[in-house]
N, C-alpha and C positions, 0 to 999 in steps of 0.2 A: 351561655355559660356552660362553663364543663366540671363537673365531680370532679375530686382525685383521688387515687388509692386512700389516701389519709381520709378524705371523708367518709367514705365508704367503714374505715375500720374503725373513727369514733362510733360512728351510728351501729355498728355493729355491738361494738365493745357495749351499747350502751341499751341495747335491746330495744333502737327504736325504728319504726318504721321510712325507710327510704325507698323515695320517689326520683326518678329522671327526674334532671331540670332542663325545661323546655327552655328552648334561646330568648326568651321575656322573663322578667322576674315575675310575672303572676303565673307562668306555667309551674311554680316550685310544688312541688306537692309537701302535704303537711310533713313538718317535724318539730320535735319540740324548740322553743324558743332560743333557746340558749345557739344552739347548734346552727338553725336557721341563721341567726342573727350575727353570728362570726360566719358562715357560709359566705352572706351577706356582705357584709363589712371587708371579707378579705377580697371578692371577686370586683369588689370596688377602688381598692387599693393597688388592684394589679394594672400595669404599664398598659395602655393601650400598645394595640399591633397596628391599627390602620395608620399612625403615627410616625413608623417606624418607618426609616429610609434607610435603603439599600444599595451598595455601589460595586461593582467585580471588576478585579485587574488580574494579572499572573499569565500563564501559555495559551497561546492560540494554536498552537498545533505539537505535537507528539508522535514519535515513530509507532509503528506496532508495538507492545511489548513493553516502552518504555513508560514510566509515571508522567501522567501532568498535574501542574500543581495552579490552581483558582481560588484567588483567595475573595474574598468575601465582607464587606466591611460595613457593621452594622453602627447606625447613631441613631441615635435614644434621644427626640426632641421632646418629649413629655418632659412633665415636672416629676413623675415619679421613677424610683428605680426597677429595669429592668431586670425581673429575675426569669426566663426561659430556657425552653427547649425550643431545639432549630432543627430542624430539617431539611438541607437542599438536595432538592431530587435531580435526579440526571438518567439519561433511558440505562436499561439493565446490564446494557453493553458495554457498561463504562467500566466496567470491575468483575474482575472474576465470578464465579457465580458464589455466592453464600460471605460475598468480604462486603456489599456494599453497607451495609446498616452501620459500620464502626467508621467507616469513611464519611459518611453525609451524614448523619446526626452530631451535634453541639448543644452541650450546655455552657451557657453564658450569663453572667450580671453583667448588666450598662447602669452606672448612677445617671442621675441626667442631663441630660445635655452631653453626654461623652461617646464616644464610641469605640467599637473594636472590633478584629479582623483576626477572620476565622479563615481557615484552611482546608479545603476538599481536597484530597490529591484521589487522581485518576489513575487508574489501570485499564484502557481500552482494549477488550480484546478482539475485535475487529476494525477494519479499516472505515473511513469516511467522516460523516460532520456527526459530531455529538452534540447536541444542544442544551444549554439548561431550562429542566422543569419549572414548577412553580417551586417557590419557598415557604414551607410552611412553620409556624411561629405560634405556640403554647406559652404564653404570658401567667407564670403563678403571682398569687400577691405574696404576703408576707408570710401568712399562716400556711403556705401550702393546701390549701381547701378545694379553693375554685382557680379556676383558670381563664382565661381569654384565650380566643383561638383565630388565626386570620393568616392568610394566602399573600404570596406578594409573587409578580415576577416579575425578574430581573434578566435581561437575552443577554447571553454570553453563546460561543463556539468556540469546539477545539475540534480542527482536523486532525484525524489520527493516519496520519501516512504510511505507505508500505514501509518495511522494516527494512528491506536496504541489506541484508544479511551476506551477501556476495559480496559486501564491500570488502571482504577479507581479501579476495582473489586481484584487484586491482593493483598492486605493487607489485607481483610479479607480474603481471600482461604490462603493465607501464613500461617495466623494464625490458622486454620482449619486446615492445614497441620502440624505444629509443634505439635499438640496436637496429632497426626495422628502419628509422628514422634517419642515420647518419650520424648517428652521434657517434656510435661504431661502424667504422665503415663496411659497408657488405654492398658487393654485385649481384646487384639483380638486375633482371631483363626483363623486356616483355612490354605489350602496352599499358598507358595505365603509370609509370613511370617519369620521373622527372630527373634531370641531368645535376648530379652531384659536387663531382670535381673530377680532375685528371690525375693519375700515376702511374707507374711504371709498371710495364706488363709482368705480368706471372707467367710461365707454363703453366698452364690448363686452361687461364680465361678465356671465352667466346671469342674468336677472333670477330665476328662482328662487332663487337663494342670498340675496336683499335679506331681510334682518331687520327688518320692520315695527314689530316693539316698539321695537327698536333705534334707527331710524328716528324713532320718532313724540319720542321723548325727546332726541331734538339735532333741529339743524336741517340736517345732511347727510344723504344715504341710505347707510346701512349696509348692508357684503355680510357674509356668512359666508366665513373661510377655512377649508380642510379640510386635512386632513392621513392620510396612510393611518393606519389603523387597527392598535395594537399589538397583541402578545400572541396573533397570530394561529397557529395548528395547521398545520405543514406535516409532508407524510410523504411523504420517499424512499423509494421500492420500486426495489428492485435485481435486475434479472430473473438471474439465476445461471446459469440455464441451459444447452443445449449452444451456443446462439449466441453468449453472452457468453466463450465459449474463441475465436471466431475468431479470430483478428491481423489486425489493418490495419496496414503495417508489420513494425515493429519492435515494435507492442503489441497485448498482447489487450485486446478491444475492454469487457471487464470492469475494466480497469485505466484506461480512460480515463472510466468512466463513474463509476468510485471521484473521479476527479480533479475530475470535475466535480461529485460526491456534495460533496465538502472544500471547494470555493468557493461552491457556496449552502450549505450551514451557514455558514460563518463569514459571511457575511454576512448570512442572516437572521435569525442568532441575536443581532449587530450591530443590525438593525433591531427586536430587542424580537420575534422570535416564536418560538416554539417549536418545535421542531427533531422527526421522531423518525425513527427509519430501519427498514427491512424489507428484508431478503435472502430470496429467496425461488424456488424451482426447481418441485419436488414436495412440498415440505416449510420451515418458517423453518429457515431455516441462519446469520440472525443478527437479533439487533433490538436497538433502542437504544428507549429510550421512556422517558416523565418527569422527562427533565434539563429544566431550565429556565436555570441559569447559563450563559453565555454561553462562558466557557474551558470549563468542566465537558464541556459538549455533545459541542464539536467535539474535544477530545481522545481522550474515548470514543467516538467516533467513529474515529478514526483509529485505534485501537488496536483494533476490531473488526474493520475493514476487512483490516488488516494480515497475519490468516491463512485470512480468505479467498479459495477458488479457484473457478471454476469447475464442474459437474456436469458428465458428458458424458448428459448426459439431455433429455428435452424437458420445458419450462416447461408446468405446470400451471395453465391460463391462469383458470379456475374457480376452484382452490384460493389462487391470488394475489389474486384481485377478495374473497374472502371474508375473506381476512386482512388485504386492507386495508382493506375496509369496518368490521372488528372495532376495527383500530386509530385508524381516524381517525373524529375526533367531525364531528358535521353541520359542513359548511359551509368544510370546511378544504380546503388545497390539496394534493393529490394527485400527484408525479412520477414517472412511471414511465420505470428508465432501462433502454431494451430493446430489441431491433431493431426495424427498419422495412420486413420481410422481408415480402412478400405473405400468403405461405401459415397462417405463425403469428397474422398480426394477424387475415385474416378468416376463419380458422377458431377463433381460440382467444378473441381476445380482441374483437374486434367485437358477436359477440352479447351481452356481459357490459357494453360502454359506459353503456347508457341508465341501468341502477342505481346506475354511480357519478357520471354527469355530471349525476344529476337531485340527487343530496344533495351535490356537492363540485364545484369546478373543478380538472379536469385536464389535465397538461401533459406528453406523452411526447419523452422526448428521445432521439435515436439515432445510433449513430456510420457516420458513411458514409466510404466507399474514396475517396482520392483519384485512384487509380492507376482507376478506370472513367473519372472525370472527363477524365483523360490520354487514357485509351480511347479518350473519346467525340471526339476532336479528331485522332485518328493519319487520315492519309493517304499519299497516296506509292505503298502496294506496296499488295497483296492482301492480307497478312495485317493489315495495318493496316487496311484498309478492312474487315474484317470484324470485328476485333477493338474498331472504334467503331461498326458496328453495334450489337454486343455492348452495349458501354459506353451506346448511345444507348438500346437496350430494358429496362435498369435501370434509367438514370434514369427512366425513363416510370413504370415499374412502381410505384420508389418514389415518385413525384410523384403518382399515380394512389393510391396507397394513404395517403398523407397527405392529400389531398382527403378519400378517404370519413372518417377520424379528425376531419377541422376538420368536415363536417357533422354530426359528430355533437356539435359543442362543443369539442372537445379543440384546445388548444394544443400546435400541432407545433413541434419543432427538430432539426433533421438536420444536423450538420455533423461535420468530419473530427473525429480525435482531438484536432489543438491547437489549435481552433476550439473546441470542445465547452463547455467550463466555462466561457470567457465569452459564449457563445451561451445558454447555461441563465441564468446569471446576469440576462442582458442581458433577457431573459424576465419572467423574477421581476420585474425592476423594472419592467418596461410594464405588468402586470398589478397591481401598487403604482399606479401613475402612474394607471389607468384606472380603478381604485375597487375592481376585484374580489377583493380580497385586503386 
């Protein structure tokens, strides 16, 4: 049995001595009669809780950022009426810090035999599976006095997915891509290439593209147009590692390379090629492979994405080149989304280049600080002036380590977090446009 403020301020009002009540009716300690006896009376009259049945429907899953809404629907099989406090708990992650108490607390009457349904709405502020807690349930009686008190759980999940926020950029690369595609026609060359249709020569096209057979059977000179080549193998590799926990910002730098993972899928999967993904630290921590539908892909994609974190470990730069060489067939395109840090590229991952850039083309994309950039520009005092020192010998570093990456073949892009996914994107299509894919 539980006191309530109102007991507490008769027995006050009334100058008599109050005792905790132990969870037995003979732990009551004395009071006078009166008091005791509606104490009594009302914590008997209150709704049992163990009684109480419990059922959840509403989202299963929710972007970052966005509300979820679980509704909650209680029935009251007792004979008497429910008068409570609710409580459903959910971890702390579910709600801004200091919003959750007005979200998951309910006051509710049920007469009986009836029931009804309540509403938690979510604000998850990070990514993965949220789970529900227990439900806790304060049963008043009539008088407000005593209360009943009892636990229920009820399993419900909402995955909270990446937020997707480059989906802005998608309409114009689409559109970039359809012209890329044939829809408007353009000549390109190169291998990599698929044969379009015939028309009449220009001055300036490639005299290699002229169709001679073509040619001898009218009395114009026919060219060949080209168009990039479908159904082509691309594979995300996602370095997990301890560098992908940094934050640039307000974000870890795993989370923006997820952003840009969600904008080339949907758009190459758009362009007819096949999609697959690899997470990868010391071990695969995720992979997607043999979707070919185009929604299919990128869904399951975002929904792998969505409980992964970070390792605090270092990238197994051997055990990544071996998982990707396993996963991608000859001749497919390769991204590797992962820092541009000195020390990891030309220890771990430099020596392992030549075997993937001799069977594939590869494109490493990596999120950089804008707050160096700021660095490299501070003037004025001393601390400034040293701290664009600072800013000025990392750009070098990474500009000097993208260098040795482009000798070896590899397609670099470095830019900040909200840069990142249309800078990758913006990739993908030059390397379309240029024949190599």
């Amino acid at each position: 049995m539980a006191l309530t403020g109102r007991t507490a301020l008769l027995a006050a009002l009334g100058s008599l001595p109050v005792g905790i009540l132990a969870p037995s009716w003979t732990g009551m300690l004395a009071v006078n009669a009166p008091l005791s006896l509606a104490i009594l009376c009302d914590y008997a009259l209150a709704a049992p809780v163990r009684t109480l049945r419990f059922t959840r429907s509403g989202d299963t899953s929710v972007r970052l950022g966005d509300a979820a809404e679980v509704q909650l629907t209680v029935t009251n099989s007792s004979r008497r009426r429910l008068r409570a406090q609710l409580r459903d708990a959910w971890p702390p992650s579910s709600w801004p810090a200091g919003t959750e108490q007005g979200s998951s607390r309910h006051t509710l009457t049920v007469p009986p035999g009836e029931q009804r349904r309540l509403a938690t709405v979510l604000r998850p502020t990070r990514r993965g599976d949220r789970q529900a807690e227990r439900i806790t349930v304060r049963s008043f009686g009539p008088l407000g006095l005593a209360a009943r008190q009892g636990h229920h759980r009820v399993p419900w999940t909402v995955r909270v997915l990446p937020p997707f926020t480059s989906r802005k950029h998608l309409p114009s690369r689409l559109a970039r891509l359809r012209e890329l595609d044939g829809r408007t026609s353009v000549l390109t060359r190169g291998e990599g290439t698929e044969f379009d249709s015939l028309r009449a020569y220009v001055p300036g096209d490639d005299t290699r593209s002229i169709d001679w057979r073509a040619t001898a059977r009218q009395s114009a000179v026919a060219v060949r147009t080209w168009r990039p080549e479908r159904d082509r193998h691309i594979l995300i590799v996602l370095d997990t590692g301890r560098t992908s926990a940094g934050r640039v910002g307000d974000v870890p730098r795993l989370d923006a390379a997820m952003d840009a993972t969600l904008l080339l899928t949907a758009l190459a999967t758009r362009a007819g090629d096949r999609v697959d993904l690899l997470a990868y630290d010391r071990r695969v921590r995720a992979r997607v492979q043999g979707r070919t539908a185009a929604g299919d892909v990128l869904a399951t994609v975002v929904n792998t994405l969505a409980s992964l974190e970070p390792e605090l470990v270092e990238t197994d730069a051997r055990g990544l080149s071996t998982a990707a060489l396993s996963d991608a067939p000859r001749g497919s395109l390769i991204v590797l989304l992962t820092t541009l840090e000195a020390a990891p590229i030309e220890e771990g991952l430099l020596p392992l280049l030549p075997q993937l850039t001799r069977r594939h083309t590869v494109l490493l994309a990596a999120v950089s600080d804008p707050r160096i950039t700021e660095m490299a520009k501070g003037r004025g005092t001393v601390d400034a002036v040293y701290d664009a020192a600072a800013g000025i010998q990392a750009q070098a570093e990474r500009r000097s380590t993208a260098e040795k990456l482009q000798r070896h073949g590899v397609v670099v892009v470095d830019a900040t977090p909200d840069s990142l996914a249309p800078a990758l994107a913006d990739a993908y299509l030059a390397l379309k446009a240029a024949g190599r894919l």
